[in-house]
ZAMIVO-855553 format. One record per residue: residue number from 1; residue in three letters; x, y, z of N, C-alpha, C, O in turn; chain. Coordinates in pm, 1 decimal, padded with zeros to 6 digits, m for minus. Last residue first. Layout:
// ZAMIVO-855553
+-------+------+----------+----------+----------+----------+----------+----------+----------+----------+----------+----------+----------+----------+--------+
! kekol ! roti !      npx !      npy !      npz !     capx !     capy !     capz !      cpx !      cpy !      cpz !      opx !      opy !      opz ! fidren !
+-------+------+----------+----------+----------+----------+----------+----------+----------+----------+----------+----------+----------+----------+--------+
!   NUM !  ALA !        X !        Y !        Z !        X !        Y !        Z !        X !        Y !        Z !        X !        Y !        Z !      A !
...
+-------+------+----------+----------+----------+----------+----------+----------+----------+----------+----------+----------+----------+----------+--------+
END
This chain:
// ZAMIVO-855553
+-------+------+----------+----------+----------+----------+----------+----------+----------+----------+----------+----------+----------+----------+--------+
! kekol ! roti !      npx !      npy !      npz !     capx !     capy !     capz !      cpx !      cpy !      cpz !      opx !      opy !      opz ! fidren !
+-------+------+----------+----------+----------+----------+----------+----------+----------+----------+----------+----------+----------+----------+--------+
!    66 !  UNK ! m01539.5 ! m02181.5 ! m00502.9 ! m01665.7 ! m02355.3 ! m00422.9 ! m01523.1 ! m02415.4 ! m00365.7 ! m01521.3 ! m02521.9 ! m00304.0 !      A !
!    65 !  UNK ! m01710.9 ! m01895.7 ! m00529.9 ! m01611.5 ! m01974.9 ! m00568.9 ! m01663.3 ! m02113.0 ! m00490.2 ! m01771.5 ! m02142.8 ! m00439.7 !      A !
!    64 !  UNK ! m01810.9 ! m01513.3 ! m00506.2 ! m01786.8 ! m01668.6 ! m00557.0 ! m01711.5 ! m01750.5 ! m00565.8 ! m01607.0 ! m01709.8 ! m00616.5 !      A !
!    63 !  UNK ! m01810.4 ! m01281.8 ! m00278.9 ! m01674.2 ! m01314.4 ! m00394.7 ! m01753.5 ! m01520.6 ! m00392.3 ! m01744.2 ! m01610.4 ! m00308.6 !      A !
!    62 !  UNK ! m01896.4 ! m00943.2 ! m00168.5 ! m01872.6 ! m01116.0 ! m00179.8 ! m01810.0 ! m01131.9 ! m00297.2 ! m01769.4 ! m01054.2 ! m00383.7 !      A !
!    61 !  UNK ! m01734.1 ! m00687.7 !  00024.1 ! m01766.9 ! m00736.0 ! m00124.7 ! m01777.9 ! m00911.7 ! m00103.3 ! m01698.7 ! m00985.6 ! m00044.7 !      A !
!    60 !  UNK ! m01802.2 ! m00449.5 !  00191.8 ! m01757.9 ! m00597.3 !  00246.4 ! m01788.1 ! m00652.9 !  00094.4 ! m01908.3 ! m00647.1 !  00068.3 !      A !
!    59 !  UNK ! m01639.9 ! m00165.2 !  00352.7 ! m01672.2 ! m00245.4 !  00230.6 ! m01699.3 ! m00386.0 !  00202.3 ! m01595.7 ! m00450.7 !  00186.3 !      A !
!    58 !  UNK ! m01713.2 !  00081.6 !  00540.1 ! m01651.4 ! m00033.9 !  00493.3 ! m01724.6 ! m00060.7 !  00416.4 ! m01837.6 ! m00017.9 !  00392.7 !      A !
!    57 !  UNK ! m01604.3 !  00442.4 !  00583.9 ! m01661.9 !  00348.6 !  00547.8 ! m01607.1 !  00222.8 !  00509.6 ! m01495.0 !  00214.3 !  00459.4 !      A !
!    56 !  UNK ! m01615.8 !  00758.5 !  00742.6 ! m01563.3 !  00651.1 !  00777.6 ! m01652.1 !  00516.4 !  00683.6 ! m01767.9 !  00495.7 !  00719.9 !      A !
!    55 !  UNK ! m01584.4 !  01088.2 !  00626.0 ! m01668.1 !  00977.6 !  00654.7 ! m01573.0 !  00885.4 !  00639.9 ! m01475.0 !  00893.4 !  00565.9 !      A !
!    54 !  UNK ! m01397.2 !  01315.5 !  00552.2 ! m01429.4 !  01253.8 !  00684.3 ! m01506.0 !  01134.3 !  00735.5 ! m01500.2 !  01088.0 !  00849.4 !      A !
!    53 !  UNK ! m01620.5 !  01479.4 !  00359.7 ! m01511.6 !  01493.3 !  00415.6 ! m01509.2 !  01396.5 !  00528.1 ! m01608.7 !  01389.1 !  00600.3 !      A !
!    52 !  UNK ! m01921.3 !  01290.1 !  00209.7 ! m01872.0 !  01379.2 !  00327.0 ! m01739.7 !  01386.1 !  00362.9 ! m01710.8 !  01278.5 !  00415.3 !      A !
!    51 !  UNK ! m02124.8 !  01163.2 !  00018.2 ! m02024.2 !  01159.4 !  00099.7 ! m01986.1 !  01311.2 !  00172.4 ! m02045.2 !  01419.0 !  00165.8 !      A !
!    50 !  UNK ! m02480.5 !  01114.6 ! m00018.8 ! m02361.9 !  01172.0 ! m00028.9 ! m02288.7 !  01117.7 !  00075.5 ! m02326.5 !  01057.2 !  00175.8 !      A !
!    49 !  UNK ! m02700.6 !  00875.5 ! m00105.2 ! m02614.8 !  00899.9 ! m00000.6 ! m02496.1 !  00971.4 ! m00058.2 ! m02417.7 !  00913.3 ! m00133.3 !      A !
!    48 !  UNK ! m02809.8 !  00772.5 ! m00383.8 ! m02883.7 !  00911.6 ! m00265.7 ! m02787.5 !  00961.3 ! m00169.2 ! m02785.5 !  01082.1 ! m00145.9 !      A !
!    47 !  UNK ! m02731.6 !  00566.8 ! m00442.5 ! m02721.4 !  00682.0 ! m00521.3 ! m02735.4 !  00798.7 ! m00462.5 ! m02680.6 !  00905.8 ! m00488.8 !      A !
!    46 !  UNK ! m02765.2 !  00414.2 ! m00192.5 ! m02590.4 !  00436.5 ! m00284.8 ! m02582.5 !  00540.5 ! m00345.7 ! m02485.3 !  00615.9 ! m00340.5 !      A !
!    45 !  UNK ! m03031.9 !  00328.4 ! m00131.6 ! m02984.0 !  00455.5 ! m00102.9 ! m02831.3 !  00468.5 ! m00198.8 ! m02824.3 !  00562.5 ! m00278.0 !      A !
!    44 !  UNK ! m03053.1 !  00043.5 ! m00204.0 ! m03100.0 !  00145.8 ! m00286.1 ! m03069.7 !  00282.5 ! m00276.8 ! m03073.1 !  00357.1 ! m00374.6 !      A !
!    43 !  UNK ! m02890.8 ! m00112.1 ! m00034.9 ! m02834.1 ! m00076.9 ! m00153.1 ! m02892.0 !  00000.8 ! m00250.6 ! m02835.5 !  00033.7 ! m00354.9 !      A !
!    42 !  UNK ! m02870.3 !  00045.0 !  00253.3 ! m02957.1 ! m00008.9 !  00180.6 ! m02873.5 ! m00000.4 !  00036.4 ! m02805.8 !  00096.6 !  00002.6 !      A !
!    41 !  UNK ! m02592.3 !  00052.5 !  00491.3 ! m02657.3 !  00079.4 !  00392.4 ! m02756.1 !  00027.3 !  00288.9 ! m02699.8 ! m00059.6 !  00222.3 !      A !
!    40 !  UNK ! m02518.8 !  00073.9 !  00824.1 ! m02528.1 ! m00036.3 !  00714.0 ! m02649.6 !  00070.4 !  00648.1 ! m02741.8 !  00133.8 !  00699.3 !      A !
!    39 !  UNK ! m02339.8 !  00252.9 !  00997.8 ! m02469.9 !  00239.5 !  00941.4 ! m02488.7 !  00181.5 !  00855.5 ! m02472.9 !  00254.4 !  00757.5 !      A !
!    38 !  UNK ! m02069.5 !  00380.6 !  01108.9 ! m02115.1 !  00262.6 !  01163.2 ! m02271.7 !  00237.1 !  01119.6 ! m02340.1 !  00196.6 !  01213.6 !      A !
!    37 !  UNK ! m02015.0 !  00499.7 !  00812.2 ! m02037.8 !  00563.2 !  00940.4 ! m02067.1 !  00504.7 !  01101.2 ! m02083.6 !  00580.6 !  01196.6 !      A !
!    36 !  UNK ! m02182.5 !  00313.0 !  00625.6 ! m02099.4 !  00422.7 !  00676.7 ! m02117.5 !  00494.4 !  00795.6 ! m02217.2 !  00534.6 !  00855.5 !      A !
!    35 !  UNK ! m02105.6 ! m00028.5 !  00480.9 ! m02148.8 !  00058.8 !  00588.9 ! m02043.7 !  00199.0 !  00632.8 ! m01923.6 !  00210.0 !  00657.5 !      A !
!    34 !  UNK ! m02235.9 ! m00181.5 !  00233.3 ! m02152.9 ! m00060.6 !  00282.4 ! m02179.9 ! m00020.3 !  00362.1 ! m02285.8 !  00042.4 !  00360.3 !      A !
!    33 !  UNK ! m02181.7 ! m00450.1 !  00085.1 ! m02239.3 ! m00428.3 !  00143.0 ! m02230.9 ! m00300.2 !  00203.1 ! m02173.7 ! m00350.6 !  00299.8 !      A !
!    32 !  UNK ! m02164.8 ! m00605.7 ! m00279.0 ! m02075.1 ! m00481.9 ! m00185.5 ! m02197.9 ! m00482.1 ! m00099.2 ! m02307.3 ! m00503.4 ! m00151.3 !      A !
!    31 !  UNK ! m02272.7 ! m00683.8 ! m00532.5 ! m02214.0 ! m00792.7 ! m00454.7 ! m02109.1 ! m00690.2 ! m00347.2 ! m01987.3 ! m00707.3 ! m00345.1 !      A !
!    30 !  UNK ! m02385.8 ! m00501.2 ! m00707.1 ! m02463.0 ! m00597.9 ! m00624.7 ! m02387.6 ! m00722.4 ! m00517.7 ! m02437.2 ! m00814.4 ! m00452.7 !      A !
!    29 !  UNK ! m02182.7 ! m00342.7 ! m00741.4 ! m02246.9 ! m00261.9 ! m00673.7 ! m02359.2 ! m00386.6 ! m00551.4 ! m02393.0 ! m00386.4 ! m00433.0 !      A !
!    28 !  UNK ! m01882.4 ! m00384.3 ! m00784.0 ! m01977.8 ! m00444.5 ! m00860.4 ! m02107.7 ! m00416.3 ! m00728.5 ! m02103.7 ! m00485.5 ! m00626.8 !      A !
!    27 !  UNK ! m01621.6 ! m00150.9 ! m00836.1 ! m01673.4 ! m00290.0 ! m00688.1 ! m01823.3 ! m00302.8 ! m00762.4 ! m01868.6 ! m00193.4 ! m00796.4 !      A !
!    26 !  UNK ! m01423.7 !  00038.3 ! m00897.9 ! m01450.6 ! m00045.6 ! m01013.1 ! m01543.7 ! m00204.8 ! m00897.3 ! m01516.1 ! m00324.7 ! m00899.7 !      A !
!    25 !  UNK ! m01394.1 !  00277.5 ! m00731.7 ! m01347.6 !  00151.7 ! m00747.3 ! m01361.1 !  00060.5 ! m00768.0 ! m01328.0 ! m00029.5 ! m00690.9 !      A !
!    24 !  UNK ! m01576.3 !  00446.0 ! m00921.6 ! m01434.6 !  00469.0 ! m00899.9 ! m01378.0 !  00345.8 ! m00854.9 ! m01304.2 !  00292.8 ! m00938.0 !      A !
!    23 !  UNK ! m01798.0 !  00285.9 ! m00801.1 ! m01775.2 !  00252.1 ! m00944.7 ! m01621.3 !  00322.5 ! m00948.8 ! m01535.1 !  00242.0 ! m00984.3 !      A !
!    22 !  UNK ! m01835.2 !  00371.1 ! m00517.6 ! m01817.1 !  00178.7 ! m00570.4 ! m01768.5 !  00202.7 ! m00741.9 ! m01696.6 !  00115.9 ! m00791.4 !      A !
!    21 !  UNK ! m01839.6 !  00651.5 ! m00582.4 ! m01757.5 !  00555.7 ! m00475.2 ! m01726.9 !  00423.4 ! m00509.5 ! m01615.3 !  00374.5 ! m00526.6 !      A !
!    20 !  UNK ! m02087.6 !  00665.4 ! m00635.6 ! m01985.2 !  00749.9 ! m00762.3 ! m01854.5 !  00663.6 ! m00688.4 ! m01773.2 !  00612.7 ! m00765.7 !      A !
!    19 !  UNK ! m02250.7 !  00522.3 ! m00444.6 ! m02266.6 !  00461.5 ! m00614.8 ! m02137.0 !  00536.8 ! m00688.5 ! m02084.7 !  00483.2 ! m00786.2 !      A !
!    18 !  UNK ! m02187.1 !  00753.7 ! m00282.8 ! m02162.3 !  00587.5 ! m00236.7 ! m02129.8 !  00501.7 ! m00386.5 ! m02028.9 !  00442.4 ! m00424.6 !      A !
!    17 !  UNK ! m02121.5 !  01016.9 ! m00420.1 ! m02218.4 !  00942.2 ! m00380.4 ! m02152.7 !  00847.3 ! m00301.5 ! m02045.4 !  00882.4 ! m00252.3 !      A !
!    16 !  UNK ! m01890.6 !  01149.5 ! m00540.3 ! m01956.3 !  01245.4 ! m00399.9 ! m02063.6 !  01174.6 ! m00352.9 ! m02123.5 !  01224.2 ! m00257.5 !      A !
!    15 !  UNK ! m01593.5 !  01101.3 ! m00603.6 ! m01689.7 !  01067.6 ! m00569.9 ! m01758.4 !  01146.2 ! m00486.5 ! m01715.0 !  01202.3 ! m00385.9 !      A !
!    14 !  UNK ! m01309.0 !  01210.3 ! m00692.9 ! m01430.9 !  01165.6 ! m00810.8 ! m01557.0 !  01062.0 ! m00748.3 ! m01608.3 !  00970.7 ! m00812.9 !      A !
!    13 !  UNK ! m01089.9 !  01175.3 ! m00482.3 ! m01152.9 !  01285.5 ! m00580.1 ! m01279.8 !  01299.1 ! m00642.0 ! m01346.3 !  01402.5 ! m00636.3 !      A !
!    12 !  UNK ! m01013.0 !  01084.4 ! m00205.9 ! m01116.1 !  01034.8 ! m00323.7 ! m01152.7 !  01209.9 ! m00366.7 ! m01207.0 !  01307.8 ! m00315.3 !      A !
!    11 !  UNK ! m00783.4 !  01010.2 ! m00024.2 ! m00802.7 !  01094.1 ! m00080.2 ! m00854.3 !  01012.7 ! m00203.5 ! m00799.5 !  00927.6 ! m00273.5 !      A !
!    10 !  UNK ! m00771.7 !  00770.4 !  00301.2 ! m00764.4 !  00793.4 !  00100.3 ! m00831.4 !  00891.0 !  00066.1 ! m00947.0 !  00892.9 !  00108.3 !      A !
!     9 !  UNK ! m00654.1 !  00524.3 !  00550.0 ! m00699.7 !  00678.1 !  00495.2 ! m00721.6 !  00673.0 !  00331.6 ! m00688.8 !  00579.8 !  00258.3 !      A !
!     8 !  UNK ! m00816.5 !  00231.4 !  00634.8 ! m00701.0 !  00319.6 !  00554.0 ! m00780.8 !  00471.8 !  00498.9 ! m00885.7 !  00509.3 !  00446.5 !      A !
!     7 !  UNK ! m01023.3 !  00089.5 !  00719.8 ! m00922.9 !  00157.8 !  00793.6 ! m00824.4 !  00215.9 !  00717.2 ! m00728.9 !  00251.8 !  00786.1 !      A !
!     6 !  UNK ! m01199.7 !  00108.2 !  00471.4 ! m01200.7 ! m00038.5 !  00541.1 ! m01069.4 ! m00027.5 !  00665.0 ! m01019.5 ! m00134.1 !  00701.0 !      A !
!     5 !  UNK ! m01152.7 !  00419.2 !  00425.6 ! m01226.7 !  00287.5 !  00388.9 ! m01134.8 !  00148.7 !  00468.7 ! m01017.8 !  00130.7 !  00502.5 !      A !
!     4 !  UNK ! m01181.6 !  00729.5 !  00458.3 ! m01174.9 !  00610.0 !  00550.4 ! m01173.3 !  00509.8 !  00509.6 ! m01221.5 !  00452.1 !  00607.0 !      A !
!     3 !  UNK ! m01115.7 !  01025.9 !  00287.2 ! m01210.9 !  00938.3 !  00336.4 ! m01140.6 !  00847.5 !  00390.6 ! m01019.4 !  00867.0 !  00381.8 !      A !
!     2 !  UNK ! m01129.8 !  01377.5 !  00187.8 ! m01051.7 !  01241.5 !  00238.4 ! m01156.8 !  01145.2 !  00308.9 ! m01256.9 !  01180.6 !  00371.2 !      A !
!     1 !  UNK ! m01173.3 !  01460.8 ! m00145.0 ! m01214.0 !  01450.9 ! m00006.9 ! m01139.8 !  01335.4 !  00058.3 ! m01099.8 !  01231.5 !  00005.7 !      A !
+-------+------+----------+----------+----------+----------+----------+----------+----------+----------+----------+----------+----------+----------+--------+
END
């Protein structure tokens, strides 16, 4: 399916969740915020939320350090 992420186009094969999405790209589920579609996501939905041809999504991952 083709998808959107953070403005770049991308053909994603091997996801049809949010959760099948973050782990294809290896993104550590508790430190990702996702919004699709312009809709910030609960991180409990990930599993629940299919994707869709066409959906538009960002990614905002935190990242530690001092």
């Amino acid at each position: 399916m083709q998808l959107t992420i953070n403005g770049q186009s991308r053909m994603v094969e091997a996801a049809s969740t949010v959760a099948d999405l973050l782990k294809y790209l290896q993104l550590e589920t508790d430190r990702v915020v996702v919004e699709l579609n312009r809709e910030i996501l609960s991180a409990d939905s990930h599993c629940a939320t299919r994707l869709q041809d066409g959906d538009s999504l960002e990614l905002i991952q935190f990242v530690g350090g001092g």
